[in-house]
C-alpha distance (Angstrom), angle and dihedral (degrees) to the residues before:
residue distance angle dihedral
X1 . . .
X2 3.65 . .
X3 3.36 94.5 .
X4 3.43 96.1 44.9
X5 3.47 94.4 58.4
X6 3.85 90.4 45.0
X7 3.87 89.2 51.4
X8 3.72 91.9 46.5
X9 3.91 96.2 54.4
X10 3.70 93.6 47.6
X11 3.48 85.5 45.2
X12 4.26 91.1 57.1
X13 4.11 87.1 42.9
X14 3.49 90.3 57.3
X15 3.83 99.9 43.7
X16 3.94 86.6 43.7
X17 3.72 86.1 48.5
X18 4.01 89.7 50.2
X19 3.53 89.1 51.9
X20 3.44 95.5 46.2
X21 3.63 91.0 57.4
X22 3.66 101.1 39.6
X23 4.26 88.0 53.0
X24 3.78 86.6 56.5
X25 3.75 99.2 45.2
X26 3.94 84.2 48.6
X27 3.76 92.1 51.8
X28 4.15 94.4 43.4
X29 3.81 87.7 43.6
X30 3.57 97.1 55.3
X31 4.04 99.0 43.6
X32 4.00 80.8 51.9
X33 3.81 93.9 51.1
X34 3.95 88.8 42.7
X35 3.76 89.0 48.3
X36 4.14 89.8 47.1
X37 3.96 100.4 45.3
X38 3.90 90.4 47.2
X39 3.87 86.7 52.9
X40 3.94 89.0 43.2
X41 3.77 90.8 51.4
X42 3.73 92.9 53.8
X43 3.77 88.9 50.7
X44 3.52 105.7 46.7
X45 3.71 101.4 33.9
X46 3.66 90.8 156.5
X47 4.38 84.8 73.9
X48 3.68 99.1 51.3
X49 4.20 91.6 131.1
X50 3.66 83.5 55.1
X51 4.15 100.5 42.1
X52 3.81 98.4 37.2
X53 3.87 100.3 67.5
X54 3.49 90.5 44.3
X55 3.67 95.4 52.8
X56 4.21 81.7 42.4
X57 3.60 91.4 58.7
X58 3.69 101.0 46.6
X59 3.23 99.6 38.4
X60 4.27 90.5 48.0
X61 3.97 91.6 40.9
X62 3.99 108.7 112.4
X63 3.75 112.1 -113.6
X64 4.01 96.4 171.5
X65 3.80 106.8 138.4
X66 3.64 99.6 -102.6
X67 3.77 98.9 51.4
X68 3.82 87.4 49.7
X69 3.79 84.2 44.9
X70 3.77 101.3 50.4
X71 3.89 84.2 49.4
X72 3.41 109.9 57.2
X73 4.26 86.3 34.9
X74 4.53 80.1 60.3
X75 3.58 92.6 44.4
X76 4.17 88.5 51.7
X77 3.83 87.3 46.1
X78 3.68 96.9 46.5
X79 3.58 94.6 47.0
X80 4.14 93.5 44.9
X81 3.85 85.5 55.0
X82 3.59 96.3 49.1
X83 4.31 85.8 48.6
X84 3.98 81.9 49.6
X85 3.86 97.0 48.9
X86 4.01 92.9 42.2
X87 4.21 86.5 47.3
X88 4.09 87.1 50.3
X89 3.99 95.5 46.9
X90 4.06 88.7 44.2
X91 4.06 86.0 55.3
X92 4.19 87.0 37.4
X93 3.53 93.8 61.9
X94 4.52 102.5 21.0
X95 4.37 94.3 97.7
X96 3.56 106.3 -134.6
X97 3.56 124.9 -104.1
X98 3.60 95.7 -94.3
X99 2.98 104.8 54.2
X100 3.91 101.7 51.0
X101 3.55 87.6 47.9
X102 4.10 86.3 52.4
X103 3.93 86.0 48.3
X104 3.94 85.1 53.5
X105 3.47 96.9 51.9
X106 3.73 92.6 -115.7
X107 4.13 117.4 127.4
X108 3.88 120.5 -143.4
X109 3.86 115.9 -137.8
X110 3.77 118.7 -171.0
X111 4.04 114.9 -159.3
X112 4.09 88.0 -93.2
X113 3.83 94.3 53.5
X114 4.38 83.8 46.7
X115 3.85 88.1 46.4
């Protein structure tokens, strides 16, 4: 149980960590993608119906904590379900032991059956 609860809290520093990290590469990211479309637009003001919404949309997209926050913590879930699906189809279709050794024509004995 020790362990366990060991495991567990170094489990919830890492994710925190994670988290930690993936709000600040979310919040450098989009200050560098601000800072690029504005230069863009100034280049290629030929494209502004193109550039404009773009710049709209980043520049109206939330990036408070807990949105970020709530994303990244769906994008874990999502992808920990998808790792749980693909583990239950791998034991869906993987025939047991028994019966590819049955298919073989070899028999299993456990120490009761020898007794």
């Amino acid at each position: 149980s020790s362990l366990w609860d060991k495991s567990s809290t170094e489990l919830s520093r890492l994710f925190a960590s994670m988290k930690e990290t993936e709000c600040s590469r979310r919040f450098r990211l989009r200050e560098l993608l601000i800072v690029f479309l504005k230069q863009q637009e100034r280049t290629w003001l030929g494209l502004p119906s193109v550039v404009s919404p773009v710049l709209k949309d980043l520049v109206n997209r939330p990036m408070d904590r807990v949105s970020i926050e709530d994303d990244v913590q769906t994008s874990i879930r999502l992808r920990a379900q998808g790792i749980q699906k693909d583990e239950q189809e791998k034991k869906k279709s993987k025939p047991s032991e028994n019966e590819t050794n049955k298919k073989s024509g070899l028999i299993t004995t456990t120490t009761s059956d020898a007794n």
